[in-house]
N, C-alpha and C positions, 0 to 999 in steps of 0.2 A: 669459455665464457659462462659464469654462472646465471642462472634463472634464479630471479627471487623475488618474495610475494613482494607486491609494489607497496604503497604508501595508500591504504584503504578511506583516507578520511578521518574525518573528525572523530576521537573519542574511539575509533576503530583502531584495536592494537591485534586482533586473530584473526584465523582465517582457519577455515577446515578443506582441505582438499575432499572435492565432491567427486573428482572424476577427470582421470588423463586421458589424452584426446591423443596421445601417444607414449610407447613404447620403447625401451632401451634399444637401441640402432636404428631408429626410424631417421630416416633424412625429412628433416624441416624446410619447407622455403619461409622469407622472408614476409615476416605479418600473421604467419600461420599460426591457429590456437594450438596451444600446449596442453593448458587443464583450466579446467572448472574449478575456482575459488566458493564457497560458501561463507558469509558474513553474516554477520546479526539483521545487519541491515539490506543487503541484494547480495546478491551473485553474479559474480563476473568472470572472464576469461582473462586469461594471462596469454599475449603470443608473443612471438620470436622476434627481436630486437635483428639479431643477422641468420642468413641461411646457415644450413651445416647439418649435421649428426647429432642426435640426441645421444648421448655417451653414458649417462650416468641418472638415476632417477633418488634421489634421499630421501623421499617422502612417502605412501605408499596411499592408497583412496583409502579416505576417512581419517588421516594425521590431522592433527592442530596444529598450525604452523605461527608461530609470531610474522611480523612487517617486519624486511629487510632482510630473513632467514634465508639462506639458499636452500632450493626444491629441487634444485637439476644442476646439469653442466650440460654445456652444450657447445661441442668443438666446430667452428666456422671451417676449419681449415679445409675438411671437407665441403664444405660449398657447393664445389663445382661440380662433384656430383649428384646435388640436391636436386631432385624434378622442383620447379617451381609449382606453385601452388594452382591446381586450376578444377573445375567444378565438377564434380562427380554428373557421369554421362546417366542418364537416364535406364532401367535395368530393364526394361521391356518395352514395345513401340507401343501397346496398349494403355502409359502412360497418360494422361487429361492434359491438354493445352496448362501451361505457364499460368499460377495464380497473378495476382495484381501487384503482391511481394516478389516475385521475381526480378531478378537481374536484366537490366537491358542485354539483347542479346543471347538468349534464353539462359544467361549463367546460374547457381545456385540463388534463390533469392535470400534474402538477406532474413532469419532468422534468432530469434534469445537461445539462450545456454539450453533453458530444459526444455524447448521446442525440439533441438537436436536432439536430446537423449531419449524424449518420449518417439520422435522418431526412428530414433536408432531400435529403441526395443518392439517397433513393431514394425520394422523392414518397412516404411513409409518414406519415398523419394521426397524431399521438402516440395519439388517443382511441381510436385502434386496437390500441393495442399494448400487452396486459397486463402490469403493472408484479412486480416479483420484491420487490420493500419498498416504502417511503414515498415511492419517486419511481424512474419510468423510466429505466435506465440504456441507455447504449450497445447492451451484450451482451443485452439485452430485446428491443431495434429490431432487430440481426441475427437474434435469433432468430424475432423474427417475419417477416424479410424471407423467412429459409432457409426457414419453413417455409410460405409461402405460395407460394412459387415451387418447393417436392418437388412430384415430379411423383405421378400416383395412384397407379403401381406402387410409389412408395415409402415410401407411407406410411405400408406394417408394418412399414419396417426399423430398424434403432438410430436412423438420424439424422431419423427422425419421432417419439422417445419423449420425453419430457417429460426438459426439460435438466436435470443434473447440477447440484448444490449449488454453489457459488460457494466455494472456499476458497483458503487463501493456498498448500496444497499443489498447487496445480493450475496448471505451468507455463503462463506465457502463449501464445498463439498466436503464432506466424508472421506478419507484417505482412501477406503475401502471398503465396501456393504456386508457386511458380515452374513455369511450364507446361514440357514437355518441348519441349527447343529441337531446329531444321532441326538435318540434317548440316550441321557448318561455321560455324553459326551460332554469331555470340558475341559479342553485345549485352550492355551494361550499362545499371546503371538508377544515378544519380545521387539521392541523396535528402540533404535539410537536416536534420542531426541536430535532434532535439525538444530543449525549454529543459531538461527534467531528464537524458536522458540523456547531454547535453553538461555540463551539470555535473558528472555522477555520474563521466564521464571525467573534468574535473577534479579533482574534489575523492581519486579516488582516486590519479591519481600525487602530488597533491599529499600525501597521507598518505605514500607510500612517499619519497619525496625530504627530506620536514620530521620523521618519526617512522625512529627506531632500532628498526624492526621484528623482532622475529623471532616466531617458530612453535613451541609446546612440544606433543608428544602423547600420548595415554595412552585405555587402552579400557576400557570399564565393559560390568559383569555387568546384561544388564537385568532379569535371571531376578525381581527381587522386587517392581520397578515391573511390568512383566506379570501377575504373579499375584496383587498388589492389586487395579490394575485390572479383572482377570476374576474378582474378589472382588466387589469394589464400585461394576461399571460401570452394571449395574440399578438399583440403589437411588439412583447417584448420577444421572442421566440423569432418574429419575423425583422427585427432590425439587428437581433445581435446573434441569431442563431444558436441557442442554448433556452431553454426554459427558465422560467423564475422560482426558483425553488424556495424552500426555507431556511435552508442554508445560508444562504447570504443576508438574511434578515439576521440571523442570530448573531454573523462575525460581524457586521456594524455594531450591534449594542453591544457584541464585547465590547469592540474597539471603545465605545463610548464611558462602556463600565470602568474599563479600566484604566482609562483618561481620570477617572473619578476620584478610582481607588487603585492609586501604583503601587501599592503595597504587592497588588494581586499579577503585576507586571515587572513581578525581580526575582533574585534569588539569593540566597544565603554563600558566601564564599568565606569560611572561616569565621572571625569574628566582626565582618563585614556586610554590608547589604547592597546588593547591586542594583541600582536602579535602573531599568529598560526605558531610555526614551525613544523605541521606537518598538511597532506591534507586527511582530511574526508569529501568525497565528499556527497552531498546529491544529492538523485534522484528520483526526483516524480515523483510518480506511482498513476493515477486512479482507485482507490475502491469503492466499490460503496456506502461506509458509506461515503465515501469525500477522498481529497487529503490525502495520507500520502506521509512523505517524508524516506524511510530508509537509510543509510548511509553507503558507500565504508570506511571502515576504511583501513587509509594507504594506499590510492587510487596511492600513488607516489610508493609503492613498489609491488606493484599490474601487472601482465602479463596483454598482453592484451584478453588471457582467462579468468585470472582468473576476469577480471571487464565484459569480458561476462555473465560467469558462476554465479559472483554474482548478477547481475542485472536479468536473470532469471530467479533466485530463489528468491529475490523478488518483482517479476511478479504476481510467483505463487503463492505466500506465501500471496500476498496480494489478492488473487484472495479468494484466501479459508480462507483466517483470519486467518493464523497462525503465523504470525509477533507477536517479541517479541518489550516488550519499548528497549530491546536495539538495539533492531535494530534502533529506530527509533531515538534514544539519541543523541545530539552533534552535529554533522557539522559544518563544515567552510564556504561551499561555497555549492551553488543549482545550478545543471542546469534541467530543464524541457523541455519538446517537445510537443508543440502543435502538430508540424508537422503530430505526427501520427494521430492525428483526424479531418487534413487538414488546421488547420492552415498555413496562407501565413504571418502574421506580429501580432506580441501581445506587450504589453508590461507586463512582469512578475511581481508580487508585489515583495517584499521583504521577507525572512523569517530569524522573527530576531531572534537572534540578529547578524545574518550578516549583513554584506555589502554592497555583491555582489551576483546577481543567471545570471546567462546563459540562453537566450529562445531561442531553438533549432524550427525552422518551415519546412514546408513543400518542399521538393524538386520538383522543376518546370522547366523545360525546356522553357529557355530565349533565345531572339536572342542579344552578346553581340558581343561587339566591340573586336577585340583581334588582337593587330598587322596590324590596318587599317583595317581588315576588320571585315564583319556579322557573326559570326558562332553561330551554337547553342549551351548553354551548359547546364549543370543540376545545377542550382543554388538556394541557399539554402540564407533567409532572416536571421539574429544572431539579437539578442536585447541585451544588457547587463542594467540591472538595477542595479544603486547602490547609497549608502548614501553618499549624497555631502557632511554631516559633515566632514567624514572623507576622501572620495575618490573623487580627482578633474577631473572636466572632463577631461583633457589633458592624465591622467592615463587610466580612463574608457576608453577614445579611442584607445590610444596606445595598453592597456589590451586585447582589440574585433581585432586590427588590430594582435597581435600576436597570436590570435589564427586561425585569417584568414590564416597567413603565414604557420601553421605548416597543416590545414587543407588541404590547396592547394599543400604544399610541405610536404606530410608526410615523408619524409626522413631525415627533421631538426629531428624528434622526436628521432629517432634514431641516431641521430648526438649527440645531446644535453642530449641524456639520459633520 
C-alpha cells in the first residue's frame, strides 16, 4: 500500500518532509502518524489508512515532495502483527496529575505536530504539560520546560508568573538569543529556510515584479473610535465575551469602502477582471513560522462580535498551529497592522492576487489643527497599497479617504449598513 502526500489545498502543490514519526520495519496501527508534512501554509500529519509494516521509506527528512507523490509503502499483510496504537505509559510516578488537554481516561492528550517534537527533544511526557485550549501546543511544552528547569530563587520573578494571552499582537520570538561571542570571534550559523518562509519570499518579489504597485497615504482622527469604545467596552465584553477592539471598526469600513470602490475587491485573471461580489476579508496574523494570512468569510454579514471573536480565534490558533488551509484559502482584500509592533508608516506588499491590502499603524498622540486651533488627538497613519493595472490612483485615494470618513464618523457605518 503506498503513502502519499494527500491533497494540501488550495494553490498548495509541495510539501517538505519535516520529520518521520517512523522507521523502516516499524509496525503501524491503524490511524497512527507517519510523518510530519511542512507547507507554506501549516503543518500536518500524514497517518496510516490500514495497520501493517512500514516496508519502505522514499523520501528522507527534509525532501520536497509534490501531492499525490508516494513517500512510503506500507505492507498491511502484516497487520496482525501490528500492536495496535495505545498511549505511551508515563516514565516516572513523579509525573504531575493529567493537564486539561488530556485524554479521558488518562490516555496521551491530544496535542500539534511541533508540540511533539519540542517534546520529544526534551524528554517531556505530553500528560505533563497543561494544555492553553483543546490540545497542546509548542508554546505549552516550552513553557513547561522554562519553568520546571527556573531555578527556586526565581520563582517570584516575571519569568515564573503565569504566561501572557497568546495574541496576533505579540511579535514572535527569536529563533534563538545569540550568546555574546569571544573577542575576535565570528562564527556563523547556516540554517535551511522553513517551507513557508521560503515562499513568503517568493510569493512576495513575485507580487513586486508581476503587480504595478504603488502606496497611497492618509491619517485618521481616532478620537471617536476611542470614545465608543470606552463607552461600550463593559457592556460589550460582558454580553459577547471578547473585547471591542479596533479591528473590527476597520473591517466594516473596508467592507464599506470597497462596496464603494470594487475595483479594490477583484482581481486580474489574464486579460480579464474579476469582480468579487462578496467580502472575505484577509487578516495577518504573526506566527512564528512567518506571516499567515486567515480569512473573515462574509466579513459584510459579520457583527461586530462576531469579527472580534473571529480574529481571536485566529490569534490563537495561529499562536499554537492549529489553523486549517481553510482558513487560510481565498480573500479579496488584506488589511494588516504594523501598529501593534509600533509601527508609525509602512508600505504593505501586495497579496496576490489581489489588489488592494490596508496598513493599519501605530496610534500616536499628535498636536492637530481642528477649527483654527492646536488640540491633541490620537491619530493613526492608513497606507493603502494597490495594483495600478487595474486600481487608479484617483480610486485608491478616494478608497483611504472613505474609510477615513466612516473611521472618524463611526455612525455612517451604521447609517449605510
Amino acid at each position: 500500500m503506498n503513502i502519499v502526500v494527500p491533497e494540501l489545498g488550495e494553490s498548495v502543490v509541495e510539501a517538505r518532509i519535516a520529520r518521520w514519526l517512523k522507521n523502516e520495519g516499524d509496525q503501524v496501527a491503524l490511524g497512527e502518524a507517519l510523518v510530519e508534512l511542512e507547507t507554506e501554509k501549516i503543518d500536518l500529519e500524514v497517518s496510516a489508512d490500514r495497520a501493517g509494516v512500514l516496508t519502505s521509506i522514499k523520501h528522507p527528512n527534509g525532501a520536497d515532495v509534490k501531492v499525490g507523490e508516494v513517500i512510503a509503502v506500507l505492507d498491511p499483510s502484516q497487520a496482525a502483527a501490528a500492536a495496535p496504537a495505545a498511549p505511551p505509559a508515563p516514565s516516572a510516578p513523579s509525573v504531575p496529575t493529567p493537564a486539561s488537554g488530556s485524554a479521558p481516561g488518562g490516555g496521551a492528550p491530544k496535542a500539534t505536530p511541533t508540540a511533539k517534537n519540542v517534546a520529544r527533544e526534551h524528554a517531556v511526557p505530553l500528560e505533563a504539560v497543561p494544555a492553553s485550549g483543546p490540545r497542546v501546543t509548542k508554546q505549552d511544552v516550552r513553557e513547561f520546560v522554562s519553568g520546571s528547569t527556573a531555578t527556586p530563587a526565581a520563582t517570584g520573578s516575571a519569568t515564573a508568573t503565569a504566561p501572557a494571552p497568546k495574541a496576533a499582537a505579540a511579535p514572535a520570538p527569536p529563533r534563538s538569543a545569540a550568546p555574546p561571542r569571544a573577542s575576535g570571534e565570528r562564527s556563523e550559523e547556516r540554517v535551511r529556510m522553513t517551507k513557508r518562509r521560503a515562499t513568503i519570499a517568493r510569493r512576495l518579489v513575485e507580487a513586486q515584479r508581476t503587480a504595478a504597485m504603488l502606496t497611497t497615504f492618509n491619517e485618521v482622527d481616532m478620537s471617536a473610535v476611542m470614545a465608543l469604545r470606552e463607552r461600550r467596552k463593559e457592556g460589550f465584553q460582558k454580553k459577547f465575551g471578547v473585547g471591542l477592539g479596533i479591528a473590527s471598526f476597520f473591517v466594516k469600513a473596508t467592507v464599506g469602502a470597497l462596496r464603494a470602490f470594487p475595483e479594490l475587491n477583484a482581481e486580474i485573471q489574464g486579460d480579464e477582471v474579476v469582480y468579487k461580489r462578496y467580502f472575505d476579508i484577509g487578516v495577518a496574523v504573526g506566527a512564528e513560522g512567518g506571516l499567515v494570512v486567515p480569512v473573515l468569510r462574509d466579513a459584510d454579514q459579520m457583527s461586530f462580535s462576531g469579527v472580534e471573536l473571529g480574529i481571536r480565534d485566529f490569534a490563537a490558533r495561529a499562536g499554537n498551529g492549529t489553523l486549517t488551509l481553510d482558513d487560510l484559502k481565498g480573500g479579496t482584500f488584506t488589511i494588516t497592522n504594523g501598529g501593534v509592533f509600533g509601527s508609525m508608516m509602512s508600505t504593505p506588499i501586495l497579496n496576490p492576487p489581489q489588489v488592494g491590502i490596508l496598513g493599519l499603524h501605530k496610534i500616536a498622540e499628535r498636536a492637530m489643527v481642528v477649527k483654527g486651533e492646536v488640540v491633541v488627538r490620537p491619530m493613526m497613519y492608513l497606507a493603502l497599497s494597490y495594483d495600478h493595472r487595474l486600481v487608479d490612483g484617483r480610486e485608491a485615494v478616494q478608497f483611504l479617504v472613505k474609510i477615513k470618513e466612516y473611521i472618524e464618523d463611526p455612525a455612517w457605518l451604521l447609517v449605510e449598513g
